[in-house]
Backbone as a chain_set.jsonl record, in Angstrom:
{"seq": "XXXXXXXXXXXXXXXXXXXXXXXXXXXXXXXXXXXXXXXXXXXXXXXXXXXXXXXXXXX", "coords": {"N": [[-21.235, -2.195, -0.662], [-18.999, -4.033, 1.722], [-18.966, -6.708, 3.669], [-17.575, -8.124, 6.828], [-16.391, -9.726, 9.302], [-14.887, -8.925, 12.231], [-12.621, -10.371, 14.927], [-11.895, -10.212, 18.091], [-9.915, -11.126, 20.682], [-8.47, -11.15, 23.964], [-5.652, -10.653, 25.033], [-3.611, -10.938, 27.33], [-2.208, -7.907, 27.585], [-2.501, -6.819, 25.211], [-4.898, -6.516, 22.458], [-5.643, -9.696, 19.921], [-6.706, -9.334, 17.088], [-8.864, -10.785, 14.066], [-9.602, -10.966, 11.099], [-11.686, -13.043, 9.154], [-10.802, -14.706, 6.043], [-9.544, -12.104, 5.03], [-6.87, -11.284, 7.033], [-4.544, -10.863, 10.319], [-4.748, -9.313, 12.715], [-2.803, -6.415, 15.551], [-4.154, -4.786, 18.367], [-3.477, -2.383, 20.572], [-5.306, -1.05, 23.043], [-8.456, -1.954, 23.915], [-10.169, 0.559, 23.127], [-9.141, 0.799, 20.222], [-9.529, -1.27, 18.754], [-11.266, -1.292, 16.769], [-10.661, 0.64, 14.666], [-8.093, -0.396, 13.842], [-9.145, -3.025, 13.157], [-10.46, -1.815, 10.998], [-8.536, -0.857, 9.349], [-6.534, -3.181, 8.821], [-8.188, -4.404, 6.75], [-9.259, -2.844, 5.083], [-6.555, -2.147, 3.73], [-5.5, -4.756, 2.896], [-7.458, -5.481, 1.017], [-8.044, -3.342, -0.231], [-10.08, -1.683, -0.461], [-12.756, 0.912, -0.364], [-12.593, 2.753, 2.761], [-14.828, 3.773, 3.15], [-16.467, 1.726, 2.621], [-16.689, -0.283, 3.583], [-18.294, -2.553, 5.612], [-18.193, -3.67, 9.249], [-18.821, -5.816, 11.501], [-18.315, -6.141, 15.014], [-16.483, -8.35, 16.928], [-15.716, -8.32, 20.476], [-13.988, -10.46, 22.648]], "CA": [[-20.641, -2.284, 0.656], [-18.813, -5.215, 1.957], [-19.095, -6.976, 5.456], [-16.519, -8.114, 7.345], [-16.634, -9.985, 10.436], [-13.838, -9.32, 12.893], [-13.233, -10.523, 16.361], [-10.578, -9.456, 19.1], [-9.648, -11.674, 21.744], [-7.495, -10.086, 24.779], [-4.116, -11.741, 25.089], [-2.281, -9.857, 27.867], [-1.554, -6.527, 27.412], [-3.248, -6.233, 23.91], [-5.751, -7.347, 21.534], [-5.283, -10.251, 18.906], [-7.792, -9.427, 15.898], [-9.006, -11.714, 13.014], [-10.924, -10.722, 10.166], [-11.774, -14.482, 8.787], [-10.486, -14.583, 4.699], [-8.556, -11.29, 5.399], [-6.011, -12.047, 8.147], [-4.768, -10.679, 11.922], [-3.64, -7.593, 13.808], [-3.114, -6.195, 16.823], [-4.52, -3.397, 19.11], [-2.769, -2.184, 22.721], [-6.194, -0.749, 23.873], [-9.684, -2.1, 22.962], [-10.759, 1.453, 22.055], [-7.949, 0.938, 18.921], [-9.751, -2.563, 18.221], [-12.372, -1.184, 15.644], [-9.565, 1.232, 13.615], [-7.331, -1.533, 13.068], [-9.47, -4.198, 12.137], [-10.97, -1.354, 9.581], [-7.14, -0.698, 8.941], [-6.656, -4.048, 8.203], [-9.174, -4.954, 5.571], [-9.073, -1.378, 3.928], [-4.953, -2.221, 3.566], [-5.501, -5.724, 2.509], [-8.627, -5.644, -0.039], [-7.889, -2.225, -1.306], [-11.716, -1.175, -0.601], [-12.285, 2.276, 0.138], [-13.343, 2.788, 3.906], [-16.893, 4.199, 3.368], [-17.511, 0.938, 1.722], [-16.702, -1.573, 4.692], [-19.134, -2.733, 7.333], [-17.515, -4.713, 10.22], [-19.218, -6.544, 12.626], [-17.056, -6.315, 15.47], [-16.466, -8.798, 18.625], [-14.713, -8.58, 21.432], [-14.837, -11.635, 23.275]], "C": [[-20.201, -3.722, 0.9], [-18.446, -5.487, 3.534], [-18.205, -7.721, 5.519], [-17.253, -8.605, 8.866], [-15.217, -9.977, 11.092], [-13.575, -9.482, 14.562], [-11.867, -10.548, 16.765], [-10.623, -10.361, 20.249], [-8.262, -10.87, 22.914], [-6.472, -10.849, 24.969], [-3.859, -11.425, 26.22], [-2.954, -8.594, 28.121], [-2.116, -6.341, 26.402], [-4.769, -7.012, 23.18], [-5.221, -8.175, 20.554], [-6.814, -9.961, 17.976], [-7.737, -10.105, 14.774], [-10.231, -11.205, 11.952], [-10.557, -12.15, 8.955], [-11.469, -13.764, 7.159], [-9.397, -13.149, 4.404], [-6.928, -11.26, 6.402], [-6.025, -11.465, 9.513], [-3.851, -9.373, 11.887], [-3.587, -7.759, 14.916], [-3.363, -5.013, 17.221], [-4.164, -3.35, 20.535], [-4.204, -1.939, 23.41], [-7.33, -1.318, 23.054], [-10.291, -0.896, 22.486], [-10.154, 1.527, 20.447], [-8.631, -0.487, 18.052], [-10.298, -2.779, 16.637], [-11.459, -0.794, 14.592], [-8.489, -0.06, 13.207], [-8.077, -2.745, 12.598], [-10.036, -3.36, 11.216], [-9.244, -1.083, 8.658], [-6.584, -1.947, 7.951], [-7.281, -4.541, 7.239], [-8.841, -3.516, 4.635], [-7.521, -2.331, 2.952], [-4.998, -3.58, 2.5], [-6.101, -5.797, 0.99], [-8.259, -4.194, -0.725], [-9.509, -1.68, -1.623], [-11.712, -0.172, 0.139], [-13.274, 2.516, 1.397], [-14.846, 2.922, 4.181], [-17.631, 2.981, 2.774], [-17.589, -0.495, 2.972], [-17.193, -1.541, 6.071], [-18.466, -3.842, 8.081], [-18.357, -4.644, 11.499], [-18.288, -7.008, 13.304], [-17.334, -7.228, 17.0], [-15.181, -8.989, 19.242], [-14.549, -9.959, 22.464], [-13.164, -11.364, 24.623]], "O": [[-20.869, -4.626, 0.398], [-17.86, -4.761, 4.337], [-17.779, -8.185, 4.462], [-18.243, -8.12, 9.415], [-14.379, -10.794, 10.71], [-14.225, -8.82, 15.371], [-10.894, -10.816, 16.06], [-11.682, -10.24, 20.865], [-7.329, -10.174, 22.513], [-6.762, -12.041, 25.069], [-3.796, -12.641, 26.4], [-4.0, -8.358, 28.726], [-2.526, -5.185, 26.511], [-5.413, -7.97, 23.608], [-4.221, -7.669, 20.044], [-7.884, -10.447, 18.34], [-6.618, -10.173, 14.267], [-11.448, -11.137, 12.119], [-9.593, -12.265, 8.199], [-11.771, -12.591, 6.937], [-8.509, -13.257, 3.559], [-5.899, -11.184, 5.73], [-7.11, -11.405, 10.092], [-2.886, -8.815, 11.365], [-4.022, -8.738, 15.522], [-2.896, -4.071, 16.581], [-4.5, -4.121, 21.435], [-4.378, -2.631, 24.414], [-7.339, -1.269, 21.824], [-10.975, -1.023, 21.47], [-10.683, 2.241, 19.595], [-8.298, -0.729, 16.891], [-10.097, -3.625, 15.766], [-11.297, -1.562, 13.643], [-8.346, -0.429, 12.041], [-7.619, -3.426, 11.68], [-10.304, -4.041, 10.226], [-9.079, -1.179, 7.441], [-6.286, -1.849, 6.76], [-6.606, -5.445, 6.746], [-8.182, -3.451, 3.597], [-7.559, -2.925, 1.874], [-4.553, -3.439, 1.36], [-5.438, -6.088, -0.005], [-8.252, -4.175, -1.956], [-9.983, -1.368, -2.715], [-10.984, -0.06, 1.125], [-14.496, 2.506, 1.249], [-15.662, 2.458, 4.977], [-18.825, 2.94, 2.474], [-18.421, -1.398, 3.059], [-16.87, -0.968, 7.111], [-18.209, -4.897, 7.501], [-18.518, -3.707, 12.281], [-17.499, -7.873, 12.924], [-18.11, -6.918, 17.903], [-14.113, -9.489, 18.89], [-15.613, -10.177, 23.044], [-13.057, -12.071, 25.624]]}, "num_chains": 1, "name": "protein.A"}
């Protein structure tokens, strides 16, 4: 399994997300925050979902 720290700050109107050594997204609603930063890393690293733990903040 591999961990993942990613954290969501609110801009506006959306979320900006960062998963540190991976890079950034965005999410319109914070319920969308978690799926795209797993979206993101899956997409990136090429690791297959059941294998990535993310520690997620919203701040």
């Amino acid at each position: 399994m591999a961990d993942y720290t990613a954290t969501a700050i609110s801009e506006g109107d959306h979320f900006v997300i960062d998963v540190p050594g991976v890079g950034t997204t965005e999410a319109g609603r914070v319920e969308d925050v978690e799926e795209m930063a797993l979206e993101l890393v899956v997409a990136r690293t090429h690791a297959a979902r059941e294998d990535v733990h993310l520690d997620l903040r919203i701040l």
